[in-house]
Structures are given as C-alpha cells and as structure tokens.
N, C-alpha and C positions, 0 to 999 in steps of 0.2 A: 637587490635580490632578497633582504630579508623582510624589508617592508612587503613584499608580493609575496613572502611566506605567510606569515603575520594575516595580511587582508583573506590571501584562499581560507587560512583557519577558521579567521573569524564568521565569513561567509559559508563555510560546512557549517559551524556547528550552528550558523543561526535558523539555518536550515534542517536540523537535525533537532531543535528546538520542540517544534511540533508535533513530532511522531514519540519524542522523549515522554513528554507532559499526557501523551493521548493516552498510555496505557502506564498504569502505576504498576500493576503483578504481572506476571508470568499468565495469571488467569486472563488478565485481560488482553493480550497479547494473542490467547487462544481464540479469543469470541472475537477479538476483530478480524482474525483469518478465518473464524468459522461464517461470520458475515460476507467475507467478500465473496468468500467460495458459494455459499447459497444467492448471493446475486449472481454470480457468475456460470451457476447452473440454471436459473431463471432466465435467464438472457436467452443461453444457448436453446432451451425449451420454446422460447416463444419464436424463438429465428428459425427453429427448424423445417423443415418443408414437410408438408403436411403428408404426401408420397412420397417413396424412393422413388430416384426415377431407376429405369432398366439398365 
C-alpha cells in the first residue's frame, strides 16, 4: 500500500512539473489565463453563426 502511495506522488508531481516551471510570478500566471481566455474568445467569434436563427 505504501509503495502505491509513494508511485501516485511521484506520478502528480511529475506531472505538475510542467505547469510549475511554465510560470515563474504571479504575473505570469496572469498572462497565461489572459492568453487562453483571448483564444477562447477567438474561437467562439469565429464558430458563431453568421445569423440568429428565429
């Protein structure tokens, strides 16, 4: 049981690895949610239907 604690650990945090390293500040923590969000309105902009329908 403790070996299978030990492995999930190890496995989060190697996983957590990458989003760690990706933002050093708090500032850039900000500009990557202000990036997803400006994709994520771009998206929606270009998917939208050109008319309502009725």
């Amino acid at each position: 049981m403790k070996k299978i604690q030990i492995t999930a650990t190890l496995i989060a945090l190697l996983a957590l690895a990458p989003m760690i390293s990706a933002c050093h500040t708090t500032a850039g923590v900000g500009e990557d949610m202000s990036q997803g969000g400006h994709a994520l309105t771009n998206s929606a902009n270009a998917n939208a239907p050109s008319s309502p329908h009725p």
